[in-house]
Structures are given as structure tokens and as C-alpha cells.
C-alpha positions as CSV (number, residue, x, y, z in Angstrom):
1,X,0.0,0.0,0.0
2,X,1.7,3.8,-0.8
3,X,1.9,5.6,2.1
4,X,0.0,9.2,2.2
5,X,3.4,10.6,2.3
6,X,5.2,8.7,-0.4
7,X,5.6,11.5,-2.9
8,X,7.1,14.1,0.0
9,X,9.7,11.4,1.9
10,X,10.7,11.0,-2.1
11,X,11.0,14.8,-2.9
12,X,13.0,15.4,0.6
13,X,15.3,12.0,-0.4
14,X,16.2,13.9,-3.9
15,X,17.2,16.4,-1.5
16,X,19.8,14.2,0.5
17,X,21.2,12.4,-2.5
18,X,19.2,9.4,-1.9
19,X,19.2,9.4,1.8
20,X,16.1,6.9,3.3
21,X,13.1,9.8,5.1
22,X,10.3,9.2,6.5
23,X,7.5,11.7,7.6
24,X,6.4,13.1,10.9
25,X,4.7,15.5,11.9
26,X,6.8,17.6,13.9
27,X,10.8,17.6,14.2
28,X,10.6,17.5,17.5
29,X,8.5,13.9,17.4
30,X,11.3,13.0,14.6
31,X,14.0,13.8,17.1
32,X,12.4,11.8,19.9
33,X,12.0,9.3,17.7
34,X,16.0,9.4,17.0
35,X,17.1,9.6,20.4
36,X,14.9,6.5,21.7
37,X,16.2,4.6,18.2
38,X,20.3,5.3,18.2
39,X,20.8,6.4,22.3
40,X,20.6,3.9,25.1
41,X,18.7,5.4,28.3
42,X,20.6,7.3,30.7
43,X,23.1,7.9,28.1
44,X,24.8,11.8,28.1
45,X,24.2,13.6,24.2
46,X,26.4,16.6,23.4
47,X,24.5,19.0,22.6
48,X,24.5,23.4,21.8
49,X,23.0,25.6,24.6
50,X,21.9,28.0,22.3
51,X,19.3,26.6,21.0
52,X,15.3,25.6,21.1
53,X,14.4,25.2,25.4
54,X,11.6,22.5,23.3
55,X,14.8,20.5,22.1
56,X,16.3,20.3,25.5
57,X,13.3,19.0,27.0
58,X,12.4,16.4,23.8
59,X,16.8,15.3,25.0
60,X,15.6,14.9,28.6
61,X,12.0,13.0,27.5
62,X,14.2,10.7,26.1
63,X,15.9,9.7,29.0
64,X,19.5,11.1,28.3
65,X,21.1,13.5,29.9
66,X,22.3,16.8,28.3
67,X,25.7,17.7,27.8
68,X,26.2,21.3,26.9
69,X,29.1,22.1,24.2
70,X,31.5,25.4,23.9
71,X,30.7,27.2,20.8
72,X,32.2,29.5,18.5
73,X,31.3,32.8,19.3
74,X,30.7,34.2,16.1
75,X,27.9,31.9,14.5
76,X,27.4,29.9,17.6
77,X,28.2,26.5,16.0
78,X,29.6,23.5,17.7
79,X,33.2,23.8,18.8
80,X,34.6,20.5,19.2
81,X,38.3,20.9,19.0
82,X,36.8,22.7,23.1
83,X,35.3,19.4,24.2
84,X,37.6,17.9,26.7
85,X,38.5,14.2,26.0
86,X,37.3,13.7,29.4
87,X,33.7,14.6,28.2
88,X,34.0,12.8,24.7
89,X,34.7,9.9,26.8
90,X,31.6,9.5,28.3
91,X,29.3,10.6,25.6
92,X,26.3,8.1,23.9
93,X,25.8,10.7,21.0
94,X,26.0,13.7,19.1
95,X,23.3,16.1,18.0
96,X,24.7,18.9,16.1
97,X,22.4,22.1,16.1
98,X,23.0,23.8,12.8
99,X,21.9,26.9,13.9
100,X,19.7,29.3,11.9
101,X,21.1,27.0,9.0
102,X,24.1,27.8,9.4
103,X,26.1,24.5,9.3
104,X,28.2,22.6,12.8
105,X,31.2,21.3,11.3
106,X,29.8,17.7,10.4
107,X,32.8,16.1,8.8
108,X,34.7,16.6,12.2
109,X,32.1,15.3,14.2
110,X,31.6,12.5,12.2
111,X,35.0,11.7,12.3
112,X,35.1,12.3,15.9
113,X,31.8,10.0,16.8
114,X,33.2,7.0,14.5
115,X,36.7,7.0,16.1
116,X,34.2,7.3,19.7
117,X,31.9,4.3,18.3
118,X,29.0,6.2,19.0
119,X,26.0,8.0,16.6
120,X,25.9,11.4,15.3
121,X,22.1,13.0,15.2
122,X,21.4,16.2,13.0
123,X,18.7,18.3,14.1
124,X,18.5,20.4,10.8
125,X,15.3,22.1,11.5
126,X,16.7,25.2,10.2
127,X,19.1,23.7,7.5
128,X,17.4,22.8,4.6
129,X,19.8,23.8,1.7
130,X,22.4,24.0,3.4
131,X,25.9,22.5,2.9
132,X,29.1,21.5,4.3
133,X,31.4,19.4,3.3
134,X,30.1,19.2,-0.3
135,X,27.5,17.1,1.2
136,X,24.1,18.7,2.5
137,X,23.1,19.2,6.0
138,X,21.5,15.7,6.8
139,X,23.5,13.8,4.8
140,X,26.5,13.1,7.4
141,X,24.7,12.1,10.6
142,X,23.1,8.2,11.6
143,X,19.9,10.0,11.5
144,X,19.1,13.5,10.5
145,X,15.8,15.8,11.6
146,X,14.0,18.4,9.4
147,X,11.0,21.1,9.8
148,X,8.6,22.0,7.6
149,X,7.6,25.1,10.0
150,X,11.0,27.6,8.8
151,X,11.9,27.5,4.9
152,X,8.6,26.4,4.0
153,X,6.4,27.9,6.3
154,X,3.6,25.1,6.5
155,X,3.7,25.3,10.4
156,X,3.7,21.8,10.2
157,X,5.2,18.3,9.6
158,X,9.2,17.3,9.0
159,X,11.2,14.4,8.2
160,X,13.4,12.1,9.8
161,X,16.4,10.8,7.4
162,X,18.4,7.8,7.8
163,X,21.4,6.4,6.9
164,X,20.8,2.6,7.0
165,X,17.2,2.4,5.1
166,X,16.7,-1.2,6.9
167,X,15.7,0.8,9.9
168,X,12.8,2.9,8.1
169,X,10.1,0.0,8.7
170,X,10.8,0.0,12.1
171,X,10.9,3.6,12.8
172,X,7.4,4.4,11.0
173,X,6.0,1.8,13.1
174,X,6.8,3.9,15.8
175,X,5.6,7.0,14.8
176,X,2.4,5.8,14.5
177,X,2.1,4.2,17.9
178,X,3.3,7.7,18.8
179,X,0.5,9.8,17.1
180,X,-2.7,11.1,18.1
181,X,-5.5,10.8,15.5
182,X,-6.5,13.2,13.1
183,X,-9.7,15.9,14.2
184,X,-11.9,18.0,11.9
185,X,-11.6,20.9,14.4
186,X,-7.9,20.8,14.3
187,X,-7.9,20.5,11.0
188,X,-10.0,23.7,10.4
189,X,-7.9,25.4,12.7
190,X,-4.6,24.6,11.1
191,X,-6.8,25.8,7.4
192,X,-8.0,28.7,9.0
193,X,-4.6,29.9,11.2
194,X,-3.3,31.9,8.0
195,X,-5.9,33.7,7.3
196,X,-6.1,34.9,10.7
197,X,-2.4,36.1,11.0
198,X,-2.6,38.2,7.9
199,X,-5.8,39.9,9.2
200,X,-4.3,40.5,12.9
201,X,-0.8,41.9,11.0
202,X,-2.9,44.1,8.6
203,X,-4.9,45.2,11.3
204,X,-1.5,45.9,13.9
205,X,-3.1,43.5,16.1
206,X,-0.6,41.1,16.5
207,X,1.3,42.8,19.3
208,X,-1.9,43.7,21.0
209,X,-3.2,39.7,21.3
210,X,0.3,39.1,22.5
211,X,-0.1,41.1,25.2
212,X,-3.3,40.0,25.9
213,X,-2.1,36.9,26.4
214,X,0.7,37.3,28.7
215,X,-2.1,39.5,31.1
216,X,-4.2,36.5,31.2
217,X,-1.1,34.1,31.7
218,X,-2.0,31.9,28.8
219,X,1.1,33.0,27.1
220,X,3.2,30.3,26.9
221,X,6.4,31.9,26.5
222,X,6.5,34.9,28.6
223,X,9.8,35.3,28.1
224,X,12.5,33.9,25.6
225,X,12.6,31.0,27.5
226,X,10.0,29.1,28.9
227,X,9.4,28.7,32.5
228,X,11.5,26.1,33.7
229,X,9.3,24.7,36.8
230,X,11.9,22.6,38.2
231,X,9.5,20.3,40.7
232,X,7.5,19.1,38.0
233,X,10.4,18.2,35.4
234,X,12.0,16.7,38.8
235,X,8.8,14.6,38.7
236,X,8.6,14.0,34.8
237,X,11.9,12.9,34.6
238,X,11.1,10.0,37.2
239,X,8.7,8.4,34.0
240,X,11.5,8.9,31.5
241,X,12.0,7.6,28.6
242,X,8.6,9.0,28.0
243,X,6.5,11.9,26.3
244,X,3.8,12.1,27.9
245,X,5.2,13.6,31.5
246,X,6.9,16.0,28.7
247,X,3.9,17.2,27.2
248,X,3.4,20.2,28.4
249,X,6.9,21.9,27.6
250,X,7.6,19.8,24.0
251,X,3.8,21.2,23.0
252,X,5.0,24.9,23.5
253,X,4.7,26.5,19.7
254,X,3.2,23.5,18.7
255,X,0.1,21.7,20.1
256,X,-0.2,19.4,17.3
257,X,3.3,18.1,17.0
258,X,1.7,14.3,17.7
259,X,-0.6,14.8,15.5
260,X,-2.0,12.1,12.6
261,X,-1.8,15.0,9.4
262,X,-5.2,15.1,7.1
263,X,-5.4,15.9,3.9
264,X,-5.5,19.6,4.7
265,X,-2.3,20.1,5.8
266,X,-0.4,17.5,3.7
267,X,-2.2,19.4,0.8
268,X,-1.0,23.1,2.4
269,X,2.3,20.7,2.7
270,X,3.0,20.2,-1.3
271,X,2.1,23.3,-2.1
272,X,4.8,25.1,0.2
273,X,7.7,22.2,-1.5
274,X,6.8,22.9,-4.4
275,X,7.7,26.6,-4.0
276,X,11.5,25.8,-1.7
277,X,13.7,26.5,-4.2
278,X,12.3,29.8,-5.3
279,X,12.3,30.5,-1.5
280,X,16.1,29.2,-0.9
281,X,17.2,31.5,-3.7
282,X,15.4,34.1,-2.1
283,X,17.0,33.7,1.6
284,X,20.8,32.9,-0.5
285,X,20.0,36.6,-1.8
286,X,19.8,38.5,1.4
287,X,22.4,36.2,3.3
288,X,25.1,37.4,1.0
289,X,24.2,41.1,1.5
290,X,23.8,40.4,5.5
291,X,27.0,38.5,6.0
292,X,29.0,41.3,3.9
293,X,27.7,43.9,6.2
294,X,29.5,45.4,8.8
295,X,27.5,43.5,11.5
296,X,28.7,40.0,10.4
297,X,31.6,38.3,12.0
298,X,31.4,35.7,9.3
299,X,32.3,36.1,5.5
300,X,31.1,34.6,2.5
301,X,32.1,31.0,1.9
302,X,35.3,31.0,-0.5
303,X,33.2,30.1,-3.5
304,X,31.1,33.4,-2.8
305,X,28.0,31.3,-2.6
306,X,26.1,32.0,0.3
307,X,24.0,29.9,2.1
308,X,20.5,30.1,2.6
309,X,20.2,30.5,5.7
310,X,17.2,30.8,8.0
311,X,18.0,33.9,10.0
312,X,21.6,35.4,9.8
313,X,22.8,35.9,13.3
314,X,24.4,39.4,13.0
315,X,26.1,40.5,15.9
316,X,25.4,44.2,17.9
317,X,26.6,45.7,21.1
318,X,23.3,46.6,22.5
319,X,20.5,44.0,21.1
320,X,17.4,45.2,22.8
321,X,17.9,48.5,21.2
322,X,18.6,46.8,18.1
323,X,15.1,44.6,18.1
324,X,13.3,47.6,19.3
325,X,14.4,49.8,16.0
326,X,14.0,46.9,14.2
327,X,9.8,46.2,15.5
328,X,9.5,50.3,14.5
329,X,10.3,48.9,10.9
330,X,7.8,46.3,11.6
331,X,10.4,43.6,11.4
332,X,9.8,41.0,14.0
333,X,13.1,39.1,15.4
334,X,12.5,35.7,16.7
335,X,14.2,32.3,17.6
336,X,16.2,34.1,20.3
337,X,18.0,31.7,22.5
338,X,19.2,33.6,25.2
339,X,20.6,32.5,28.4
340,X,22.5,29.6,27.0
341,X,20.9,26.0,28.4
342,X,23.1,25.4,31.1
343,X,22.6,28.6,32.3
344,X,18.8,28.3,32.1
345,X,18.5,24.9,33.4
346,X,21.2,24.4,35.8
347,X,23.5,21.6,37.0
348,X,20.6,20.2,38.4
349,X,19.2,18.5,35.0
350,X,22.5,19.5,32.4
351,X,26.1,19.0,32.9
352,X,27.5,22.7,31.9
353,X,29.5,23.6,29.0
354,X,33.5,23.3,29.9
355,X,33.9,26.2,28.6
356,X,30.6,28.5,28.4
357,X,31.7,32.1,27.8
358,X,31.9,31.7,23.3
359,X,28.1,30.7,24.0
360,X,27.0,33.3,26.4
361,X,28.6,35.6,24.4
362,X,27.1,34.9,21.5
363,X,23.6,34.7,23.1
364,X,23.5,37.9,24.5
365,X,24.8,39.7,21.2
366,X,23.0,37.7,18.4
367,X,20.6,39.2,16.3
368,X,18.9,37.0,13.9
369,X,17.9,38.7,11.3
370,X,15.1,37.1,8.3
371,X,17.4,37.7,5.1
372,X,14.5,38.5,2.9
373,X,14.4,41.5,4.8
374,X,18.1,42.0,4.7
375,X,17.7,45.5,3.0
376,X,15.2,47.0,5.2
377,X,16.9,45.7,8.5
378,X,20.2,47.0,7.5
379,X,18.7,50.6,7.0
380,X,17.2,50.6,10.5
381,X,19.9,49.2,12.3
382,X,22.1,51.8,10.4
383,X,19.5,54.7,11.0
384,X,19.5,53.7,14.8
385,X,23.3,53.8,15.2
386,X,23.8,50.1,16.4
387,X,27.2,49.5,16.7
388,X,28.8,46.0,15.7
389,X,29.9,43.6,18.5
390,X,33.3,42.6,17.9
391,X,34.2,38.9,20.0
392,X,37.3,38.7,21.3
393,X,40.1,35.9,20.2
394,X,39.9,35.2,24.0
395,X,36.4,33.7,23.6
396,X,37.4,30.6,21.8
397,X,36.2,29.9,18.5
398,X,38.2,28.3,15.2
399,X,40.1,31.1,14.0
């Protein structure tokens, strides 16, 4: 029988050069999904602290432990030459970040985890395009996670690649034990969520219902970082490996991330694939001018190809001040990470990065920045006087 999902797991395989995917609906249920398959329980997993709090808490509904890396301050990608061999030692696997699409550097890692005898996981929500290596994000790691919710914007669904394609049987059998069924009323929702948004944006309403929301305290983010409420993941964490104790910090952004899809959404799905490339191009477009601008501490790859990234993280002294000239342009910044995990969640449920400073650095300064607005942001950040932040060689970093 053809799966529903047949002709996307075979467009997003083109993708990989052939790699084995399989559908989910979320990442973050593909990335459970990895963890349970390639990590024993209890086992420690490298991982960035500047990142998605949702990611952190899929590691610990897993029943691993999280290991927090040193990063390079100036794009906030893994560092592992800064991993003591001490932690290497003791890790069960790797799961590179690839933040804002911006790529960890997979071949080292790989070679690092083979040599180790232990997996490396790609979480490459925001990485779709990308490259390293001459090999696309996705294609280096035992298992490799993708979003539908950035480059494409369908606010739902993902894929989980694989290396050894034997395992794809097996791993669709337990996404479906994993998933909720289908409902009409979601459905409609999920139809009906766009046309919503554009009416509360044309209508300046956005910020309004956000604010709304936080009076009420049904915002579930009142902050960058969700609460934390350390009893009750004390308590959760007694029923890992498990999502269900987890629910109510891996739903944040994303109620229906255990979802069955209906034909709604895998329909809204295609549609938004079938426009990527023309999207990709786009976001290649404005990395180029963002990372040649005087706020970038990156240059252009040495082909002078640039990336598509996500968001480019440029980096400014004073950021608040920077996202506040920014919202009077009516350009929204999101997917701010900021503290660093280890800093947010403590000794108490994450061993600390050996060395943290490149990744609190990076947080605090990091400004990511939607490149198909790269024209318009650079005018306002420029109009505003914000003044490029500059990390120093004594924060760590390759150089």
C-alpha cells in the first residue's frame, strides 16, 4: 500500500542524494524518535545551549542526559576541538544544532563519533539547503531531523532521514504508535490559522493579542525561555524515557506536534515544497548582503556562494535596542536563545558547558535577522546607530 506521504519522503530523499526519510509530523517527534532509536537510556548527548528550550526537554523526554558544548562565538556552531576528552569519553551521541542554517562542522564530528563508536544526530530544522562538506546538511549524521515550520512555512510536519534504510520500517512503526488521530476541528484550525495572522498583521493586532495573552497568563512563552518549573520536570523525569510527562513543555509552539496529518495540511504541505527552491534563492539573496555587512563576523564561503540560511545571526553591542528599531520597521526578530541552556536549566538536570563564555557571548549579542528582509533591516539598524559587537580571540572559536 503507498503511504500518504510517499511523494514528500521522495522529494526530501532527492534532497539528500538518496538518503532513506520518513514523515512526521513535527521535528521534534522525529528527534524523539531518533534519540529513543540510536541512544541507550541514561546515556549523556552533546548538545548546543543556544538553541530551542523545546529541544532540551524532547533530550531529557528521552531519557538522556544533556551535555552542553562550547561554541564559536561568532555563528554559535559547535566547537569540538573545546570538548575535553574527558567529556568525549563519556558521551552516547552527538546532535549537532545547525543553527539558523548555518552548518556545525559535520565532517569533524563525524569523524570524531566513528573513532568514539558512538551516533551522530542532525537536528536540521533550520538547515534545509544548506551545505558542508560538499554534502548537504542531513547527509552526514546516523539520522538526521527536518522542519517544515522555517523555509517552508507550513507550520507543520518534518522528516526524519536515515542512513541505514533497513531501519525505516521500524521507525514508521513507531511514529504511528506515537500519534494522536486526526480531528476535523484541528484541521479547520490549522486551514484557518493563516488567514487569521494576515488579518491581525494588517490590522496591527498582533502585538496587541500578544499582550493579551501574557495579562491572562496563557502566554506560553512569557519570556525567551520558557518557564523552567523545576518540581514538576524533577517529577517527569522519574517516568522517562517518556513523552507524555513531557507534554506540556515539548507542545509549546506547537500543540499538534503528535498529531496524525489530514489531507488539509499535507495538501498546504506540497504546495509550500513545491515553492522551496524559489524560497532558498530568495534567503541565499539577502544572506550574501547580511554576511557582507558590517555586523557580520562571518564572511562569505570562498566560493562566494552563500547559504540560505534561515535567520543570519548578525552580531550588535546593545540588542534590545537593536530589536526595538527593528519592530518600528515592523520587522519581527524571533528564535532568540538567550541565556545559553546550562545557564537556564542548571547543574541540576544538564552537565554545563566546559567552557561556556563563546556561548553566552554569542547569546546575549546575536541578532537574527530574516534575510529577505536584509535590506530593510540593514537601513534601520544603520538609521538607529547600532554598533557591531566585535568577540574577542579570547572567547574561543576556530580562527
Amino acid at each position: 500500500m503507498v503511504s500518504a506521504y510517499a511523494d514528500l519522503e521522495d522529494g526530501m530523499r532527492a534532497r539528500l542524494g538518496g538518503r532513506e526519510c520518513l514523515y512526521v509530523p513535527s521535528c521534534r517527534l522525529g528527534l524523539y524518535l531518533a534519540l529513543r532509536r540510536w541512544c541507550p537510556p541514561g546515556g549523556r548527548v552533546l548538545m548546543s545551549p543556544v538553541n530551542d528550550d523545546v529541544i532540551f526537554f524532547v533530550v531529557l523526554a528521552a531519557g538522556l542526559r544533556p551535555v552542553q558544548a562550547p561554541l564559536d562565538p561568532r555563528d554559535g556552531s559547535l566547537d569540538p576541538a573545546a570538548v575535553p576528552d574527558a567529556v568525549w569519553s563519556g558521551l552516547s551521541a552527538v546532535l549537532t544544532t545547525n543553527l539558523y542554517g548555518n552548518p556545525d562542522p559535520a565532517p569533524a564530528l563525524r569523524e570524531r563519533c566513528d573513532r568514539l563508536g558512538i551516533p551522530l544526530l542532525e537536528d536540521a530544522a533550520h538547515a534545509i539547503g544548506s551545505t558542508v562538506g560538499g554534502r548537504p546538511v542531513g547527509a552526514w549524521g546516523d539520522a538526521a531531523v527536518f522542519s517544515l515550520s522555517k523555509h517552508t512555512g507550513a507550520k507543520t510536519g518534518g522528516f526524519l532521514a536515515v542512513a541505514d534504510p533497513a531501519l525505516r520500517d521500524g521507525l514508521a512503526a513507531e511514529r504511528d504508535a506515537l500519534l494522536h488521530p486526526a480531528r476535523l476541528t484541528k484541521e479547520l484550525a490549522y486551514l484557518a490559522r493563516p488567514y487569521a495572522e494576515s488579518t491581525a498583521r494588517a490590522l496591527r493586532l498582533t502585538r496587541p493579542a500578544h499582550a493579551a495573552l501574557r495579562a491572562l497568563g496563557l502566554h506560553e512563552r512569557p519570556a525567551v525561555r520558557m518557564p523552567l518549573r523545576p518540581e514538576e520536570l524533577d517529577r517527569a523525569l522519574g517516568a522517562a524515557p517518556s513523552l507524555d510527562p513531557f507534554h506540556s513543555w515539548v507542545r509549546v509552539d506547537l500543540h499538534d506536534y503528535r498529531l496524525r496529518p489530514g489531507t488539509g495540511r499535507l495538501g498546504r504541505t506540497r504546495r509550500k515544497l513545491a515553492v522551496l527552491d524559489t524560497v532558498l534563492d530568495a534567503h541565499r539573496a539577502g544572506t550574501a548582503r547580511l554576511l557582507a555587512s558590517e555586523y557580520s563576523a562571518r564572511d562569505l564561503p570562498v566560493d562566494g556562494t552563500a547559504p540560505p540560511l534561515f535567520r543570519v545571526p548578525l552580531l550588535v553591542e546593545d540588542r534590545d535596542a537593536a530589536v526595538a528599531a527593528l519592530a518600528r520597521r515592523r520587522i519581527t526578530v524571533g528564535y532568540l536563545y538567550d541565556p545559553p541552556l546550562d545557564a537556564y536549566a542548571g547543574e541540576r538536570f544538564t552537565d554545563p558547558s566546559p567552557s561556556p563564555e563563546g556561548a553566552a557571548w554569542f547569546a546575549r549579542h546575536a541578532l537574527p535577522v530574516d534575510p529577505r528582509r536584509a535590506d530593510e533591516a540593514l537601513a534601520a539598524l544603520r538609521a538607529s546607530g547600532a554598533r557591531p559587537a566585535v568577540p574577542s580571540p579570547a572567547l574561543g572559536g576556530a580562527r
